[in-house]
KOLTOR-715600 format. One line per 8 residues: their letters; for each residue z, x, y of N, C-alpha, C. Coordinates in steps of 0.1 Angstrom, whole numbers, always signed. Layout:
A) Z:X:Y:Z:X:Y:Z:X:Y | ...
end
This chain:
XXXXXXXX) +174:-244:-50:+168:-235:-59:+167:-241:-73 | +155:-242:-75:+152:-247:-90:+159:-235:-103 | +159:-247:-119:+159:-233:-126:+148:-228:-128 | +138:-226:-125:+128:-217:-127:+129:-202:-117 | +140:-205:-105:+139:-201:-95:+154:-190:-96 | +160:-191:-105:+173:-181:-105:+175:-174:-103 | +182:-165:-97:+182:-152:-96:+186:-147:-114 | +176:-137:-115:+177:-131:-133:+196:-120:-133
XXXXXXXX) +203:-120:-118:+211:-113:-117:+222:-120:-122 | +222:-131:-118:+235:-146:-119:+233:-152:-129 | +220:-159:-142:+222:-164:-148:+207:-167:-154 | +204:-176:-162:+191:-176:-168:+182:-170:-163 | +170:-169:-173:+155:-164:-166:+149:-173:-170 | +135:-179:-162:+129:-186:-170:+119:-178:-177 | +115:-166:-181:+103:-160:-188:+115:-159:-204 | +127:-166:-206:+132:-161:-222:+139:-147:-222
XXXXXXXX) +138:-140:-209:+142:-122:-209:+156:-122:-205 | +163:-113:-211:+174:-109:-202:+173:-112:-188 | +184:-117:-181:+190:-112:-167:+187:-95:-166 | +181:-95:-155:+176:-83:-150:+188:-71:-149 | +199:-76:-145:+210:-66:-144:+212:-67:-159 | +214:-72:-168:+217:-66:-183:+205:-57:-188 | +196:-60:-184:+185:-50:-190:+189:-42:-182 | +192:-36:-171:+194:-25:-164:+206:-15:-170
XXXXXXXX) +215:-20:-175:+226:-18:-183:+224:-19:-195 | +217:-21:-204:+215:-22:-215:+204:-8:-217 | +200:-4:-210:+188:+7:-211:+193:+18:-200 | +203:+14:-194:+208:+27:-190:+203:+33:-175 | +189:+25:-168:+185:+24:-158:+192:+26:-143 | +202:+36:-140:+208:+37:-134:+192:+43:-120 | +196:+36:-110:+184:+41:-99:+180:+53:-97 | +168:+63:-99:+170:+78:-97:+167:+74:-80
XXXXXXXX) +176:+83:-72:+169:+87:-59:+161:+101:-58 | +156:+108:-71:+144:+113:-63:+136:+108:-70 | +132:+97:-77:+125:+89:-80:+118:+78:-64 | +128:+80:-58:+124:+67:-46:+131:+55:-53 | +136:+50:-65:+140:+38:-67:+150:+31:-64 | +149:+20:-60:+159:+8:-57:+149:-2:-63 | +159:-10:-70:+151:-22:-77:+158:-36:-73 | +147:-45:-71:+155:-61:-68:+155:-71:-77
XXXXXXXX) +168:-73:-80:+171:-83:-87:+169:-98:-87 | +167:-99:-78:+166:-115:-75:+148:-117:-78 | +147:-125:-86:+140:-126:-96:+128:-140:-82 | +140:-152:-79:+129:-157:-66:+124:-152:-57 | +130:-134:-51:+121:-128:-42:+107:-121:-44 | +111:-114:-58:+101:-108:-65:+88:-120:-67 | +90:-129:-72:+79:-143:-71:+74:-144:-58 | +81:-142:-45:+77:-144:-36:+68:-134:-30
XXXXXXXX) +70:-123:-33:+63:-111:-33:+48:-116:-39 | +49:-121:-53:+36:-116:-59:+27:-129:-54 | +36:-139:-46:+30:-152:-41:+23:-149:-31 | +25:-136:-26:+19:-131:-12:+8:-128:-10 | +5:-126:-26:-13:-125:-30:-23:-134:-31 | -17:-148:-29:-27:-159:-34:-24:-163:-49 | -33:-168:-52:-31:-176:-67:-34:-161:-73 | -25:-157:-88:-28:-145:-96:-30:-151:-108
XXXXXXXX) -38:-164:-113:-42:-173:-122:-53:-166:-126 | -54:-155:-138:-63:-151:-145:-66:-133:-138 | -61:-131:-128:-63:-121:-122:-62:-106:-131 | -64:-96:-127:-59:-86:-132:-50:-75:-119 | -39:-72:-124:-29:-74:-110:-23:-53:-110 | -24:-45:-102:-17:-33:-106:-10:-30:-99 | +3:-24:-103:+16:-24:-100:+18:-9:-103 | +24:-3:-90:+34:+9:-93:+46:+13:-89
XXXXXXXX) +51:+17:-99:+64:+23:-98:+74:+5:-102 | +68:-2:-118:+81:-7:-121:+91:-11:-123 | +94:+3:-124:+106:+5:-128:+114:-4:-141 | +126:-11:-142:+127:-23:-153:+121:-32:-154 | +108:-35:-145:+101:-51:-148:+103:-61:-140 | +115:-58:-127:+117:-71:-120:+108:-76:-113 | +95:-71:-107:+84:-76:-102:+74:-81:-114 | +75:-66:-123:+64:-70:-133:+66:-85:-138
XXXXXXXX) +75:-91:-145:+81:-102:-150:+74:-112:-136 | +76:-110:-125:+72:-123:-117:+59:-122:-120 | +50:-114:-112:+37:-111:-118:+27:-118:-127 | +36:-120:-141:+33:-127:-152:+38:-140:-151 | +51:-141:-143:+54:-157:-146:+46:-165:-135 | +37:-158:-128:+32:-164:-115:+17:-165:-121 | +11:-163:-134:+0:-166:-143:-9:-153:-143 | -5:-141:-136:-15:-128:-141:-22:-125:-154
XXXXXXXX) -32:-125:-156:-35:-127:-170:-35:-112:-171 | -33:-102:-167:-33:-85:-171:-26:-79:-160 | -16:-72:-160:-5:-59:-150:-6:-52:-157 | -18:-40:-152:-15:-22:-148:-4:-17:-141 | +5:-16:-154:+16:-6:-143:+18:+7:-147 | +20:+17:-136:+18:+30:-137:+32:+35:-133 | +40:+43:-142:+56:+49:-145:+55:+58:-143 | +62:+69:-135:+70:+81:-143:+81:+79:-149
XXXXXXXX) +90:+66:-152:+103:+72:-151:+101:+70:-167 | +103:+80:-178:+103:+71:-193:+114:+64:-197 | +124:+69:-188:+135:+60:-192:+132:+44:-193 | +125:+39:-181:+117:+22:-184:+114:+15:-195 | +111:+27:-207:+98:+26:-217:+102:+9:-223 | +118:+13:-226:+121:+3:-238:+126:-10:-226 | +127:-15:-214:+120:-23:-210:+112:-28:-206 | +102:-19:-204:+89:-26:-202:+80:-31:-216
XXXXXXXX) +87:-26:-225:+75:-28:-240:+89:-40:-244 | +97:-44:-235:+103:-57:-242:+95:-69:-230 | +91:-66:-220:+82:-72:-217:+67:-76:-223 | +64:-69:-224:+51:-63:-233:+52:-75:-247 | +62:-74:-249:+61:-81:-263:+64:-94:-258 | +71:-100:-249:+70:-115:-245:+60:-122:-238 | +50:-110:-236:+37:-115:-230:+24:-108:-241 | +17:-109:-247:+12:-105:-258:-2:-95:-250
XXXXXXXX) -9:-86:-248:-23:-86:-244:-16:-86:-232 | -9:-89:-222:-15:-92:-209:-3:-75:-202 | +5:-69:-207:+12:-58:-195:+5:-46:-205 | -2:-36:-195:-3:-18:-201:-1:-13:-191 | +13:-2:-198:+16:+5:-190:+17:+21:-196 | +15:+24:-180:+7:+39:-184:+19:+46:-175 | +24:+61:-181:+33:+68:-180:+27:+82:-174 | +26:+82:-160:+23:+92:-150:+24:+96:-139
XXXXXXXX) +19:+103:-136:+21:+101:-117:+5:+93:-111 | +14:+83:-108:+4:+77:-98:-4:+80:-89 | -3:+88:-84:-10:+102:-74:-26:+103:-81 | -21:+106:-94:-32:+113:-103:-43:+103:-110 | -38:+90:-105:-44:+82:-115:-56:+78:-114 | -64:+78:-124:-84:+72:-123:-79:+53:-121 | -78:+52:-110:-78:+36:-112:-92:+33:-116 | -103:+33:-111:-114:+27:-120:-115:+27:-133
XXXXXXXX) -111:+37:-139:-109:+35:-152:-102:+28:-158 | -89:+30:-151:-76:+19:-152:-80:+1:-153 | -87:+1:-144:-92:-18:-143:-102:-21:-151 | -111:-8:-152:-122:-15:-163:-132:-24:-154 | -133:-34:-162:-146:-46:-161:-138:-53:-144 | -128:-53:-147:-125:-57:-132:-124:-54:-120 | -133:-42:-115:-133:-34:-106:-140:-43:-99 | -134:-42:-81:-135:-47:-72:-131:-67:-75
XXXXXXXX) -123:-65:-80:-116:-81:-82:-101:-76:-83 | -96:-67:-88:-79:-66:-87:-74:-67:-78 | -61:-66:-78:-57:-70:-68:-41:-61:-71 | -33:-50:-54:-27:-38:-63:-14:-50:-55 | -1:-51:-66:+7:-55:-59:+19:-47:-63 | +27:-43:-53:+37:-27:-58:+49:-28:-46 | +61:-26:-52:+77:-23:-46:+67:-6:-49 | +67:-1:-36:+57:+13:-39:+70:+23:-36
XXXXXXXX) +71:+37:-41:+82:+46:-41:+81:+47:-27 | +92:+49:-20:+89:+57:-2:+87:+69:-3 | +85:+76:-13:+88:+90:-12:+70:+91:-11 | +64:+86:-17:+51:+85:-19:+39:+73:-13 | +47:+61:-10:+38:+53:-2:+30:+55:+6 | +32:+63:+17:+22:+65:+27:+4:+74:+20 | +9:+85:+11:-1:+94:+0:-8:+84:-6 | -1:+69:-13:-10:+56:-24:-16:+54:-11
XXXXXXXX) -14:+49:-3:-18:+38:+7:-36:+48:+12 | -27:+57:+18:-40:+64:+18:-51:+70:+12 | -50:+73:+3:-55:+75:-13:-66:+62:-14 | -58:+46:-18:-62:+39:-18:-77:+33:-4 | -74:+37:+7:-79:+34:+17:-92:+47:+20 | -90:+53:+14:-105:+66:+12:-112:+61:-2 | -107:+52:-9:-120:+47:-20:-136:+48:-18 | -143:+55:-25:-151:+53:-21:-156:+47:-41
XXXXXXXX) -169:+43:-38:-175:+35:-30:-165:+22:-23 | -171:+17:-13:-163:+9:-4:-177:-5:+0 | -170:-18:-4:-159:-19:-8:-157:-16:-19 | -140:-9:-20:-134:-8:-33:-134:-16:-43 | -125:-10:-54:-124:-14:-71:-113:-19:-64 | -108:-27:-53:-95:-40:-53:-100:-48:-44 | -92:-61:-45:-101:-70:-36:-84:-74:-22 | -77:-69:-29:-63:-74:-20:-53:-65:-23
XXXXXXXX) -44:-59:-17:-33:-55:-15:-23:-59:-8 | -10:-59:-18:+5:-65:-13:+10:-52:-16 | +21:-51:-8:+24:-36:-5:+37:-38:+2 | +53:-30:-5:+66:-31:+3:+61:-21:+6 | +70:-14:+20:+72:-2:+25:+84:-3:+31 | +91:+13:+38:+100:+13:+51:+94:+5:+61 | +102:-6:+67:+99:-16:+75:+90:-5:+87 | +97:+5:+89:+89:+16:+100:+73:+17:+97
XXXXXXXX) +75:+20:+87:+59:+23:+83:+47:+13:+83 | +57:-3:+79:+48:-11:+79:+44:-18:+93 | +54:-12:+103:+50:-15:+118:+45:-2:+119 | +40:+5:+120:+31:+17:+121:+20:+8:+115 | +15:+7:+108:+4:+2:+97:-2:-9:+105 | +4:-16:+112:-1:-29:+119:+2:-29:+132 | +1:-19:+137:+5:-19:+154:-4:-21:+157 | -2:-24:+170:-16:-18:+179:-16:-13:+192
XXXXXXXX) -26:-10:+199:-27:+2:+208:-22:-2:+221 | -13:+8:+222:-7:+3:+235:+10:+1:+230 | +14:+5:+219:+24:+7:+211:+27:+20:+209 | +45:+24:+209:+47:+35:+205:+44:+35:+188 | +42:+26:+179:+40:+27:+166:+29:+31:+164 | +20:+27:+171:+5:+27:+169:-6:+46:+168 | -8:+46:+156:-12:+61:+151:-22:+58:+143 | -19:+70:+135:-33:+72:+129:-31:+65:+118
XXXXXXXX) -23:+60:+112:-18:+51:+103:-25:+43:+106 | -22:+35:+117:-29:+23:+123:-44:+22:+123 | -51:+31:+127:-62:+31:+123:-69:+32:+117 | -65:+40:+103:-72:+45:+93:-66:+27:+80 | -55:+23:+86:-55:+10:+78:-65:+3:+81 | -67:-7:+92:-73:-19:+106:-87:-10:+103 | -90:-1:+106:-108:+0:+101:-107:-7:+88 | -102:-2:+77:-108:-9:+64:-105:-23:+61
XXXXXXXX) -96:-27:+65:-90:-37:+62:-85:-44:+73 | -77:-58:+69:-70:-65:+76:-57:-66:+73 | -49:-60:+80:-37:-57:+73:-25:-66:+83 | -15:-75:+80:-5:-75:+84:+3:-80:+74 | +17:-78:+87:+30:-83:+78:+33:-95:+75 | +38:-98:+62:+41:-108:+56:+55:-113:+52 | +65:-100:+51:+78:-107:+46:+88:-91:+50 | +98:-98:+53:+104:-87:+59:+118:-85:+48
XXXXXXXX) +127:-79:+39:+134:-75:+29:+144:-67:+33 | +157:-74:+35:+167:-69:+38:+174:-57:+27 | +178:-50:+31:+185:-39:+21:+191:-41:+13 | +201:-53:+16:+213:-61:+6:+202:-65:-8 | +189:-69:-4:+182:-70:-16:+179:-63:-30 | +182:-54:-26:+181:-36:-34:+196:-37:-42 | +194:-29:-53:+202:-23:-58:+193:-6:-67 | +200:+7:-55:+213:+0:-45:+204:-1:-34
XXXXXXXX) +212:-6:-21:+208:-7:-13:+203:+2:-7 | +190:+6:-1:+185:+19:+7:+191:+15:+21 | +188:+26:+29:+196:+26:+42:+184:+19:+50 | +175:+17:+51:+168:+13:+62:+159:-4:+57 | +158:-12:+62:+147:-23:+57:+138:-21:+56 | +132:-32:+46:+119:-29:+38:+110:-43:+46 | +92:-40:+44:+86:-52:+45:+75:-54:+38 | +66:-66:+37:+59:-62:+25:+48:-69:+35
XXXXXXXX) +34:-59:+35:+19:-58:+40:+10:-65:+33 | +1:-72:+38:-11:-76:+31:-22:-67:+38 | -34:-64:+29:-44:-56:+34:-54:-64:+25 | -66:-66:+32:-75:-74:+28:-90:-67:+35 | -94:-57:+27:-108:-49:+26:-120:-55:+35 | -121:-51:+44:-132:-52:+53:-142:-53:+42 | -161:-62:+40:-166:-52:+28:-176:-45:+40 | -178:-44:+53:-188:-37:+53:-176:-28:+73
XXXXXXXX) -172:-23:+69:-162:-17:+87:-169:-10:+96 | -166:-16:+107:-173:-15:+123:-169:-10:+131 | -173:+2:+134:-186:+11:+132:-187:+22:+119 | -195:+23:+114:-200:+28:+101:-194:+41:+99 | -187:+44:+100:-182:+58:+102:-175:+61:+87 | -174:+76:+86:-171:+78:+69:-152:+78:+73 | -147:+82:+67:-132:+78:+61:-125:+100:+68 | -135:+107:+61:-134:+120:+66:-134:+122:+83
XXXXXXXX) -144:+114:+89:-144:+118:+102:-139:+111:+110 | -135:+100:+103:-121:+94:+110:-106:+99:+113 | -104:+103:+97:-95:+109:+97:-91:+125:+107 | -102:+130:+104:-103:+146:+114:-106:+141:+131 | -112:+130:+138:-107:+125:+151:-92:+123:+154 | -86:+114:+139:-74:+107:+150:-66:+116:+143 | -64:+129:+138:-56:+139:+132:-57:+150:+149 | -68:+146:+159:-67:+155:+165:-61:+147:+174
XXXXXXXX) -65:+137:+180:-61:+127:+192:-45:+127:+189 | -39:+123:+181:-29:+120:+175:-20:+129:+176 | -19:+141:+171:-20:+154:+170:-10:+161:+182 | -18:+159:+198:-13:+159:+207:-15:+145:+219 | -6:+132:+213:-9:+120:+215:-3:+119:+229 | +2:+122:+235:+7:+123:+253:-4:+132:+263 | -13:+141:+252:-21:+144:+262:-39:+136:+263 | -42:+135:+273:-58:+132:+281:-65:+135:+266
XXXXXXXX) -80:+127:+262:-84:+128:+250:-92:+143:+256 | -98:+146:+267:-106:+152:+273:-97:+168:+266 | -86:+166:+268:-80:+178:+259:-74:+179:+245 | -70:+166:+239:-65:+166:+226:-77:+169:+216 | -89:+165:+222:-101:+171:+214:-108:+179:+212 | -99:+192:+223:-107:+206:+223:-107:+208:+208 | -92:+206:+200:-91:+215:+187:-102:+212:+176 | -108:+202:+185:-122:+192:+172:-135:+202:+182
XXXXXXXX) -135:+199:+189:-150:+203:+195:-149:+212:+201 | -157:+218:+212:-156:+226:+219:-160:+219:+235 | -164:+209:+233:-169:+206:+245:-163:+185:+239 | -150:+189:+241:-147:+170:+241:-156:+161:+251 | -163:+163:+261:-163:+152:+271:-182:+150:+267 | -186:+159:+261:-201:+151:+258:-196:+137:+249 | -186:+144:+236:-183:+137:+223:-182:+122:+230 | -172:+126:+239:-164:+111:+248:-172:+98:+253
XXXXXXXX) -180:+110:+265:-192:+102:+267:-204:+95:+261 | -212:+99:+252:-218:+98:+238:-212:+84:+230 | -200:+82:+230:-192:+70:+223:-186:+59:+235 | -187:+65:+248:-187:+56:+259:-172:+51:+261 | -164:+63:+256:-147:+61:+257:-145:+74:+269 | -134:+65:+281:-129:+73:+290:-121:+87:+285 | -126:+99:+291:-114:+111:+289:-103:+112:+294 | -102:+103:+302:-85:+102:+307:-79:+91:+300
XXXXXXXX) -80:+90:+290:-72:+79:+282:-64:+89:+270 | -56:+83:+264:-45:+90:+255:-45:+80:+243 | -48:+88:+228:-48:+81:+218:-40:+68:+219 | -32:+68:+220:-26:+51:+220:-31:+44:+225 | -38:+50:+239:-46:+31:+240:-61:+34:+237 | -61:+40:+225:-79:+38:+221:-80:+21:+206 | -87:+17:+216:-86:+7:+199:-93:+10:+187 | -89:+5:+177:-97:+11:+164:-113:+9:+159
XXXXXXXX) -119:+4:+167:-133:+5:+166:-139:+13:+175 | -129:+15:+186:-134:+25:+196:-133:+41:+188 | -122:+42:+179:-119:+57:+172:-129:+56:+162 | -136:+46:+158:-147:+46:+147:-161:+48:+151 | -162:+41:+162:-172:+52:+169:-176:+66:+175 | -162:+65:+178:-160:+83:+180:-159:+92:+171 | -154:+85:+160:-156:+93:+149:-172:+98:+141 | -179:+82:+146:-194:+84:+143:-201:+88:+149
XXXXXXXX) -200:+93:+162:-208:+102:+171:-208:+116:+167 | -189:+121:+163:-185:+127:+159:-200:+136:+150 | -195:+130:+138:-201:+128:+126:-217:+131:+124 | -224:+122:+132:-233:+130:+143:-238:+140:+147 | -230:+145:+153:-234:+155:+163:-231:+169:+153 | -222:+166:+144:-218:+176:+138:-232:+182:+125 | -236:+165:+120:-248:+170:+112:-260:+179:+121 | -262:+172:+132:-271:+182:+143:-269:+192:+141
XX) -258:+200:+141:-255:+215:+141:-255:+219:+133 | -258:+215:+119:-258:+219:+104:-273:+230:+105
end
């Protein structure tokens, strides 16, 4: 391990900042759990994290949920020229604006719920070049992820996402069919994007430690996804298939149609099959027959 490479918990930093555990202690940052937070110290993992994006040499990079800066700080030491980070907790305030001041121009951070946030307004001139890299709350990851993945216009205002989650979720997110993981998660990711796992983060990493492991996703935006289907009638197919996922599509789709087996046939997917083994271009067609047939009836 180099010194550029120290853990900020044990001893030097190289960005000039406090050790991450003194600023945590010095501002009082005790973890909220209904916050979702646990924060990592180890200052080489967080680098490795923001490495997961490619070169961040001039980029503009956005980040949620903070918290004291141990990502944010890699972020910048990894050459981001601008991190959007978006807080609720204000207790962060007076470490993140001590960040802020060792990087001049390049950290704004904005104090709200991420939920609510206008990212295009947030990036400005850089829309569809950012790139979102986030330790994301668990309480709320799955709501960003999704949120993020109904952008419209499409392709989005990001060009890449690095993303921690519950290790569960992020095998959900990258399964595939023919998997007890494999849902509507799975789908509604793998249509837009290309998503897999990149780094898997043991608990001991956290402070404190959460009870289950963490891993961190790459998603890389399809610009044009096959079959053309909108984000809405995707979602309302594999909400039904899904829904009741042990039963024949011929039935899990009554609650969508009234007549499942034209829909089925029309998209050229068997009715004796069970959402799990539909693959995700096959649910994007169904969704656009769907979609279809429904404007017919308008």
């Amino acid at each position: 391990m180099t010194a550029g490479d120290r853990d900020p918990g044990s001893g030097a930093s190289p960005d000039g900042l406090p050790p991450l555990r003194e600023v945590i202690g010095a501002f009082g940052l005790k973890a909220k759990k209904s916050l979702g937070q646990n924060f990592i110290l180890d200052l080489n993992l967080t680098r490795r994290i923001a490495r997961a994006a490619g070169s961040l040499a001039g980029r503009t990079v956005v980040e949620v949920g903070p918290g004291p800066g141990g990502l944010t700080r890699a972020l910048l030491l990894e050459g981001a020229a601008r991190v959007i980070a978006v807080e609720r907790d204000e207790r962060t305030r007076g470490a993140l604006e001590m960040i802020a001041q060792r990087y001049p121009g390049k950290l704004e951070v904005h104090f709200g719920d991420a939920l609510e946030a206008d990212w295009p307004r947030l990036v400005g001139p850089a829309r569809g070049q950012a790139v979102i890299i986030a330790n994301l709350p668990y309480g709320v990851a799955t709501l960003l992820l999704t949120g993020w993945l109904d952008s419209e216009p499409w392709p989005p205002w990001f060009e890449r996402m690095v993303l921690m989650f519950q290790k569960e979720v992020a095998e959900r997110i990258v399964a595939h069919p023919g998997s007890k993981a494999y849902g509507r998660l799975s789908v509604l990711a793998q249509w837009r994007t290309a998503a897999r796992m990149v780094l898997n983060v043991p608990r001991e990493a956290f402070t404190p430690p959460p009870k289950v492991t963490s891993a961190v996703v790459e998603f890389i935006p399809h610009r044009e996804p096959s079959p053309p289907c909108t984000p809405q009638a995707l979602a309302r197919v594999t909400a039904a298939a899904f829904g009741q996922r042990r039963k024949m599509l011929r039935v899990s789709l009554k609650q969508l149609v009234g007549a499942p087996e034209q829909l089925l046939e029309a998209a050229g997917i068997a009715g004796n099959l069970r959402a799990e083994d539909v693959a995700v271009k096959d649910f994007a067609r169904l969704a656009l027959v769907y979609e279809r047939s429904a404007l017919r009836r308008v």
